[in-house]
One Martini backbone bead per residue (centre of mass of N, CA, C, O) as a GRO file, in nm:
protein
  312
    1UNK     BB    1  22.760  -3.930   8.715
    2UNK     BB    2  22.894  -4.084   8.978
    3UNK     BB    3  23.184  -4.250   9.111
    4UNK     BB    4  23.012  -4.517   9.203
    5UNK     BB    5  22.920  -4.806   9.352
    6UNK     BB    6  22.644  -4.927   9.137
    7UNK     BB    7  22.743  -4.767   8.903
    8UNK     BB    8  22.728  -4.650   8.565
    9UNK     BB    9  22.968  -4.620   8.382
   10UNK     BB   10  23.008  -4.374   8.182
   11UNK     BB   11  23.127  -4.206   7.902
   12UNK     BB   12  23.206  -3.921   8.041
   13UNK     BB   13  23.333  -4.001   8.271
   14UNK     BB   14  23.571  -4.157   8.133
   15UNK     BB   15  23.635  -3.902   7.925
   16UNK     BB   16  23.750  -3.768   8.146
   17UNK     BB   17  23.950  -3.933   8.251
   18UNK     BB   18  24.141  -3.928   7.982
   19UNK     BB   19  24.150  -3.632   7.950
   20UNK     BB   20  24.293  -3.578   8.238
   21UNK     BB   21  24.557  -3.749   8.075
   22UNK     BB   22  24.614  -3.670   7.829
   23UNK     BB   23  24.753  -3.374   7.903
   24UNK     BB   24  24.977  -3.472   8.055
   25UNK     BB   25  25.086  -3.732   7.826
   26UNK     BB   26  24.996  -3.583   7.554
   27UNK     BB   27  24.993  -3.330   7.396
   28UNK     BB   28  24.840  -3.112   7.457
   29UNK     BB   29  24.941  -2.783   7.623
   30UNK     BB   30  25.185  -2.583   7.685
   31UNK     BB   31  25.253  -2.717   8.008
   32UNK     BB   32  25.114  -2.965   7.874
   33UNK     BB   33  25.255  -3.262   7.720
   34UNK     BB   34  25.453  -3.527   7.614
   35UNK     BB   35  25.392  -3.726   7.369
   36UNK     BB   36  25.176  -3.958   7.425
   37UNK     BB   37  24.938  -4.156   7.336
   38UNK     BB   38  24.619  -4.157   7.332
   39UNK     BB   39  24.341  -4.205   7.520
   40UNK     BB   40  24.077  -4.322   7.424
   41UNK     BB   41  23.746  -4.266   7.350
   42UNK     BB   42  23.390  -4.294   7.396
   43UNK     BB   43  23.072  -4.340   7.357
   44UNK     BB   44  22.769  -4.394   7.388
   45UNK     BB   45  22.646  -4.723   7.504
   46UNK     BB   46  22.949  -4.849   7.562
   47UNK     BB   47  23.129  -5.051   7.639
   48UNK     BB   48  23.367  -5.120   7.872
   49UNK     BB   49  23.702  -5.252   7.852
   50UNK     BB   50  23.918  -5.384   7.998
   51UNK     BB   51  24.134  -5.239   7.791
   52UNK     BB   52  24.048  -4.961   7.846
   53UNK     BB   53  24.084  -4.914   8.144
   54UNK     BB   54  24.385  -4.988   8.123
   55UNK     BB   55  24.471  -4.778   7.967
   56UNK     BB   56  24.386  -4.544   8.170
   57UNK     BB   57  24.595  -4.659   8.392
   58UNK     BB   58  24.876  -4.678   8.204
   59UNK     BB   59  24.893  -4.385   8.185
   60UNK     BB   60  24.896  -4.289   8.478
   61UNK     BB   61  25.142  -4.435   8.537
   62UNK     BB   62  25.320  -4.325   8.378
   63UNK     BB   63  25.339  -4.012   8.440
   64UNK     BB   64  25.401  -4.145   8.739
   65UNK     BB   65  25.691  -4.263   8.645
   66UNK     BB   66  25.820  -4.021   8.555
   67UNK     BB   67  25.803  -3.807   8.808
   68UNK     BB   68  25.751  -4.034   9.107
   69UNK     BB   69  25.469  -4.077   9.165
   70UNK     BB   70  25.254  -4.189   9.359
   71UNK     BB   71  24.994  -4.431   9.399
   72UNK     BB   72  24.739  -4.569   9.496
   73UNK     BB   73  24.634  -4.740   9.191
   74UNK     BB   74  24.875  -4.857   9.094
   75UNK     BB   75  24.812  -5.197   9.028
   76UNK     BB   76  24.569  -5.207   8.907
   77UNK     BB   77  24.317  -5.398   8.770
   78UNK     BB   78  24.127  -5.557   8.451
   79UNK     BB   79  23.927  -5.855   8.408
   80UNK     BB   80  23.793  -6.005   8.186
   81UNK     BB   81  23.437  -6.038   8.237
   82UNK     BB   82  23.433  -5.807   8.491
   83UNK     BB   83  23.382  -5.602   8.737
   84UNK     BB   84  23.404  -5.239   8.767
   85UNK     BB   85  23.575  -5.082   8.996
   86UNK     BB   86  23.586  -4.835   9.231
   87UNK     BB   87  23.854  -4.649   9.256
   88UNK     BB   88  24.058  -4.536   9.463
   89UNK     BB   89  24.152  -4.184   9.404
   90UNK     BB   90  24.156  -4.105   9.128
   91UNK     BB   91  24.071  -3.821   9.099
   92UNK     BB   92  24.370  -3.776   9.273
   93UNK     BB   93  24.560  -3.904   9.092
   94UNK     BB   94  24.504  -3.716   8.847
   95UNK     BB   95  24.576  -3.447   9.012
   96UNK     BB   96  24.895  -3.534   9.093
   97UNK     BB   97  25.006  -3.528   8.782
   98UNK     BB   98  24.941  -3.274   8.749
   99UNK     BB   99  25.105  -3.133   8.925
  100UNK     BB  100  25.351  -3.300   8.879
  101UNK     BB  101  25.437  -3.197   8.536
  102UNK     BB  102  25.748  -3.059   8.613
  103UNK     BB  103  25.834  -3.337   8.678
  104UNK     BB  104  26.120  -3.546   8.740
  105UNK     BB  105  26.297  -3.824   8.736
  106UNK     BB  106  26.598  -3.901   8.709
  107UNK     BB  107  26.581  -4.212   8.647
  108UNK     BB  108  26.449  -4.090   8.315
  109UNK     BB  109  26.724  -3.919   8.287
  110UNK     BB  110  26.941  -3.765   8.030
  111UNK     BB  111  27.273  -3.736   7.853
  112UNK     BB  112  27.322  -3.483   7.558
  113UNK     BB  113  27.458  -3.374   7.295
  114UNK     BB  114  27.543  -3.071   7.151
  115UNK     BB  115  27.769  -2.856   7.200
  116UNK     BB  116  28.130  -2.708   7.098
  117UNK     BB  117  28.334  -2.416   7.185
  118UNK     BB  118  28.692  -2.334   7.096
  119UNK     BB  119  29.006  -2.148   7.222
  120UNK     BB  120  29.339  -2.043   7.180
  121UNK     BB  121  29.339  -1.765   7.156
  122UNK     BB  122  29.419  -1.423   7.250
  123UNK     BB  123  29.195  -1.232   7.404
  124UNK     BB  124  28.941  -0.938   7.397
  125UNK     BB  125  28.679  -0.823   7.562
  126UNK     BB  126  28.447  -1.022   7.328
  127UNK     BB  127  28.319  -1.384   7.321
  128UNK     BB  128  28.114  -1.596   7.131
  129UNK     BB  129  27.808  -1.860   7.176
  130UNK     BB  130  27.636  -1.931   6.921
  131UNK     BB  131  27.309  -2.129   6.905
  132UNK     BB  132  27.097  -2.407   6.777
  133UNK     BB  133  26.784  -2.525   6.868
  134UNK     BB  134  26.610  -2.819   6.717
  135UNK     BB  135  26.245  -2.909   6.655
  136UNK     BB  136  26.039  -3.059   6.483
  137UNK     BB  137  25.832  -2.934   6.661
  138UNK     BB  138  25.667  -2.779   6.862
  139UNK     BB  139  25.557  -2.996   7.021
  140UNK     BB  140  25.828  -3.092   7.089
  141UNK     BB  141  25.940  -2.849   7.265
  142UNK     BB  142  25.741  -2.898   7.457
  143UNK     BB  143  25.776  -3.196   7.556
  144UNK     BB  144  26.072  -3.175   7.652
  145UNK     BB  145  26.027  -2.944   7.887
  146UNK     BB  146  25.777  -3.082   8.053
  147UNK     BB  147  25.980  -3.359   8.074
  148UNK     BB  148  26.229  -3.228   8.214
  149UNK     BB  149  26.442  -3.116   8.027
  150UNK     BB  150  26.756  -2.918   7.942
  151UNK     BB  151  26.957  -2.674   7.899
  152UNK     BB  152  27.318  -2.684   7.890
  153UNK     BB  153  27.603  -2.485   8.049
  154UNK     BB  154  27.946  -2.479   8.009
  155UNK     BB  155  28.283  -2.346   8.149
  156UNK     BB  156  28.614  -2.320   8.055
  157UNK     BB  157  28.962  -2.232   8.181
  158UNK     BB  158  29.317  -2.314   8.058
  159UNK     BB  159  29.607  -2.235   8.085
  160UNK     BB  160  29.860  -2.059   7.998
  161UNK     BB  161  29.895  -1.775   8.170
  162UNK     BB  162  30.004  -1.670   8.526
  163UNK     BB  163  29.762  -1.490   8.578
  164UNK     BB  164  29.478  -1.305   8.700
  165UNK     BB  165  29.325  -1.315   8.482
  166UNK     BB  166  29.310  -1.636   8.406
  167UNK     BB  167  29.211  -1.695   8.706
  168UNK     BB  168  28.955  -1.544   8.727
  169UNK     BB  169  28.864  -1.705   8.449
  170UNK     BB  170  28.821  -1.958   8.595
  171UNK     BB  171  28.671  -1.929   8.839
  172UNK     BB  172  28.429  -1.790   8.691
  173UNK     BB  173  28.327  -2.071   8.550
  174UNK     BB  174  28.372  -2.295   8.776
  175UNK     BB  175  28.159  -2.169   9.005
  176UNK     BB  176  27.908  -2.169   8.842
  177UNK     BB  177  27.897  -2.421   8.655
  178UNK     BB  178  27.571  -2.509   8.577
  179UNK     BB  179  27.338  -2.417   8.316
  180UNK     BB  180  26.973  -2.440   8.352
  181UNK     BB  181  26.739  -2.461   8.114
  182UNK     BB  182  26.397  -2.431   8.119
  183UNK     BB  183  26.048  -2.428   8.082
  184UNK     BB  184  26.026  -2.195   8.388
  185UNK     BB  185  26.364  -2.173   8.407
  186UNK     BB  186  26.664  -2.087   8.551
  187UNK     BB  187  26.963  -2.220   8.664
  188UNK     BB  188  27.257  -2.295   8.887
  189UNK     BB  189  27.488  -2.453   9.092
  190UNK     BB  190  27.666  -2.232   9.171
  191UNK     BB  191  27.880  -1.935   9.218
  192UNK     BB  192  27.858  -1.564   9.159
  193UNK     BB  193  27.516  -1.585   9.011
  194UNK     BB  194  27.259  -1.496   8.815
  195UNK     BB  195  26.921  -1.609   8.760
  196UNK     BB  196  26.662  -1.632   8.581
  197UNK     BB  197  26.270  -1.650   8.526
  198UNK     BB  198  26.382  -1.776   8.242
  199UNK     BB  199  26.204  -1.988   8.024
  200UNK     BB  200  26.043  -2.109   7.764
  201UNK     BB  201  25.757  -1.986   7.837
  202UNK     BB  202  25.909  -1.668   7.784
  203UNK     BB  203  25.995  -1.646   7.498
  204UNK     BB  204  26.073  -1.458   7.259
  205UNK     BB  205  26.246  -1.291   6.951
  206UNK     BB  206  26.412  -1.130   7.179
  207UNK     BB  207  26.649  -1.114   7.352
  208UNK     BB  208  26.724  -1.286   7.718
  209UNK     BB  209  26.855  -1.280   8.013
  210UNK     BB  210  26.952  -1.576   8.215
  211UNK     BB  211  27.269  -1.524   8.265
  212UNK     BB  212  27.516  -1.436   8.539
  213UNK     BB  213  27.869  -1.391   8.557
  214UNK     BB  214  28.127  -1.299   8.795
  215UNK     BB  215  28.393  -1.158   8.927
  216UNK     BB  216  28.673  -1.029   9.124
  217UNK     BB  217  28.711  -0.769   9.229
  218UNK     BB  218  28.903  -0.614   9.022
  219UNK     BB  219  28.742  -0.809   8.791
  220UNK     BB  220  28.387  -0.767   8.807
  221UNK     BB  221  28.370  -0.667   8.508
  222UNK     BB  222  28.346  -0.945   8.455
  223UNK     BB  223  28.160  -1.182   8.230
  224UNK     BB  224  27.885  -1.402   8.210
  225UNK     BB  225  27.664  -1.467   7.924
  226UNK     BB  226  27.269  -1.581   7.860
  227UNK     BB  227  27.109  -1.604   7.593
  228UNK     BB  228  26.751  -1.570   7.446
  229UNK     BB  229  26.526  -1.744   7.200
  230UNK     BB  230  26.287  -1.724   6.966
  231UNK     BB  231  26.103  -1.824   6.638
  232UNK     BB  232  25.849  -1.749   6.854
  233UNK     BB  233  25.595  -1.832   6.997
  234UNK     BB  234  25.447  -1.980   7.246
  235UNK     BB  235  25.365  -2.289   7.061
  236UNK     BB  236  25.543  -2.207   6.767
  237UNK     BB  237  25.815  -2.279   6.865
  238UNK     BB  238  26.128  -2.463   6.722
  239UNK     BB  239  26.352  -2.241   6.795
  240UNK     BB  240  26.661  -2.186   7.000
  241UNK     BB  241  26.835  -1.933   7.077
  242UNK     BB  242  27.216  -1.914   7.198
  243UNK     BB  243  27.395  -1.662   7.390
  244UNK     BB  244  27.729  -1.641   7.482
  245UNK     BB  245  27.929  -1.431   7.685
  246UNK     BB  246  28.303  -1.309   7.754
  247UNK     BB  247  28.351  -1.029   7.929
  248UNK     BB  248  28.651  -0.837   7.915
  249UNK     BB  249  28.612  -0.567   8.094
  250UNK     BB  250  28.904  -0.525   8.196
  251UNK     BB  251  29.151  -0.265   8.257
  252UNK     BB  252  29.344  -0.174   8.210
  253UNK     BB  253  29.655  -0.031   8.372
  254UNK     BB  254  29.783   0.274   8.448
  255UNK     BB  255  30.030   0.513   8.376
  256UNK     BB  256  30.387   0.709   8.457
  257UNK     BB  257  30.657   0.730   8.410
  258UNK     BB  258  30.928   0.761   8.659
  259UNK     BB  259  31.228   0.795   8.890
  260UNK     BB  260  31.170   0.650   9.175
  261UNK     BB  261  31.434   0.894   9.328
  262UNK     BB  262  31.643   0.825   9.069
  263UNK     BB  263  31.589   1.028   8.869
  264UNK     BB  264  31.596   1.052   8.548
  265UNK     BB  265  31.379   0.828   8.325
  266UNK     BB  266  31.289   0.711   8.085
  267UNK     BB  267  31.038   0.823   7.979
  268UNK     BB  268  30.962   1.055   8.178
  269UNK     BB  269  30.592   1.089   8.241
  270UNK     BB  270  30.525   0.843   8.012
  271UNK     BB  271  30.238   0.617   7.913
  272UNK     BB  272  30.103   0.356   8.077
  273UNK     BB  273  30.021  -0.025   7.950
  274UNK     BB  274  29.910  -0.282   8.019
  275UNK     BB  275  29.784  -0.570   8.017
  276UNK     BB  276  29.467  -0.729   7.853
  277UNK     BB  277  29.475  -1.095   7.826
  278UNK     BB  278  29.341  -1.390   7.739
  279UNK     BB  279  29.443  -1.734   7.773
  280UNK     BB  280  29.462  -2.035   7.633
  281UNK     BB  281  29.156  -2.267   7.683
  282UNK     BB  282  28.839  -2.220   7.576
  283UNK     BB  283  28.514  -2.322   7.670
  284UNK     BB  284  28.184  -2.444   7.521
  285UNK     BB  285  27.939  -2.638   7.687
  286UNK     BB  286  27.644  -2.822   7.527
  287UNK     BB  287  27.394  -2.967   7.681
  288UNK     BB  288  27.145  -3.229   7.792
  289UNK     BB  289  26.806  -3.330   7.956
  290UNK     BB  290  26.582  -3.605   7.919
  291UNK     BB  291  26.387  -3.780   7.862
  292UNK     BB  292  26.453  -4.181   7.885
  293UNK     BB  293  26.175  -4.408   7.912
  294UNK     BB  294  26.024  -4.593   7.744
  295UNK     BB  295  25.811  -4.692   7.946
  296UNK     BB  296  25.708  -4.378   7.971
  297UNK     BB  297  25.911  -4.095   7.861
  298UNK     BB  298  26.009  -4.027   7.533
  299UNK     BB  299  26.268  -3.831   7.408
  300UNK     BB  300  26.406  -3.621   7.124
  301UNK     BB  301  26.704  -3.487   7.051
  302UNK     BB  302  26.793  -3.186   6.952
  303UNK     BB  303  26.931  -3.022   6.725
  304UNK     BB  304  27.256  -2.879   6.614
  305UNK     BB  305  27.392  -2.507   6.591
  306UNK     BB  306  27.675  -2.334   6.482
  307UNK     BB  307  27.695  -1.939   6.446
  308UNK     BB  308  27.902  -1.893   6.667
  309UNK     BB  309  28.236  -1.868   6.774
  310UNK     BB  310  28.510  -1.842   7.018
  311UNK     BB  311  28.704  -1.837   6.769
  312UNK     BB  312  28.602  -1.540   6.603
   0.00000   0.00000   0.00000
């Protein structure tokens, strides 16, 4: 039947509508389910309670205050014995909020502690940081990034020696900026760098590389990489693997002694190698960041392990 002044609503009505609210806001499925309660589901032949009504309004009021989502039934209630009137656009309010499920509001939004690993002495080649997040269960991990979660990554080098090597890897970590790894895709902040269109939702068991930045110049066979997998397919993964590779890739410059034309001079002919490594202060900081609005949608922050450090 449908949904129209002057008819009896149906329990099927009902539990359509909150079924398709329960999706959004509740266990769900893939990429729809934020992980709050859900609206109880009515019989055949039962009155529907001004309780039971507020609750699927509740609901949706809920995703949408998380979202930043306007609607138009915002304010709407029924009060116990009153007879309840149909919401204009409630089925496109539904619609809504499905729309714009893995949207969130920034104000809805913290930022929490991850991991840091940090190296004080001079490297060459590459130093890598390794590192995992755990979540209670599959369902926990897609609720985290469905409701606008988010794993961050930040590098910087700082100190050490005056060299051009030293100066292009700060500038090469400052200019990228924040790398952020999403549900359904990688972005970041600065410039420099490739972001993958690889999010949680793309995630197999072998690493893959979702975001890159280079150097300039000369340098710019160096460069930031990070790679990611997950400990299942996606749907059953609890764990995510994060590899960030710091990779000196910059060759040193060779030549040969000559006496450039000042005679005979020692070691005339014999070859020589420049220095090629990176000196300071090297940091990888990750944090997160997550829904936090007890009133809305709050999810709780995986817990955090490394398993390989840049000072290895």
């Amino acid at each position: 039947m449908a949904y129209q002044q002057g008819d009896t609503i149906e329990a099927s009505t009902y539990n359509t509508f909150a079924g398709n609210i329960n999706t959004i806001i509740g266990t769900g499925s893939a990429d729809s389910g934020y992980g709050l309660s859900e609206i109880a589901t009515i019989s055949a032949g039962d009155t529907i309670t001004a309780a039971q009504w507020n609750s699927l309004l509740s609901g949706l009021q809920k995703g949408a205050n998380h979202q930043g989502t306007t609607l138009t039934n915002a304010s709407n209630t029924v009060s116990q014995g009153g007879n309840i009137l149909p919401l204009s656009n409630l089925e496109a309010d539904i619609t809504l909020i499905t729309n714009n499920k893995l949207t969130a509001d920034a104000s809805n939004m913290a930022t929490d502690t991850g991991v840091t690993s940090t190296r004080t002495s001079s490297w060459t080649a590459s130093v890598y940081h390794e590192f995992t997040v755990t979540f209670a269960s599959a369902n926990a991990a897609r609720h985290f990034f469905n409701s606008g979660g988010e794993v961050r990554f930040a590098g910087s080098r700082s100190g050490g020696s005056s060299t051009d090597q030293n100066t292009d890897w700060t500038n090469l970590l400052s200019n990228a900026g924040t790398v952020k790894f999403a549900e359904g895709a990688t972005t970041y902040t600065g410039s420099g760098g490739t972001a993958a269109a690889v999010g949680f939702d793309d995630l197999t068991t072998s690493y893959q590389q979702i975001f890159t930045a280079t150097g300039t110049s000369s340098y710019s066979a160096n460069d930031w990489t990070i790679q990611a997998k997950a400990n299942a397919a996606y749907g059953s993964a609890t764990v995510v693997t994060f590899k960030a590779g710091f990779n000196d890739d910059h060759a040193a410059q060779t030549g040969n002694y000559t006496g450039g034309g000042l005679g005979n001079a020692p070691n005339e002919g014999a070859g020589w190698t420049g220095a090629d490594s990176v000196d300071g202060t090297l940091t990888s900081t990750i944090t997160t960041l997550r829904a936090d609005n007890a009133s809305f949608v709050q999810v709780a922050n995986p817990s955090f392990s490394n398993t390989i450090e840049v000072s290895a």
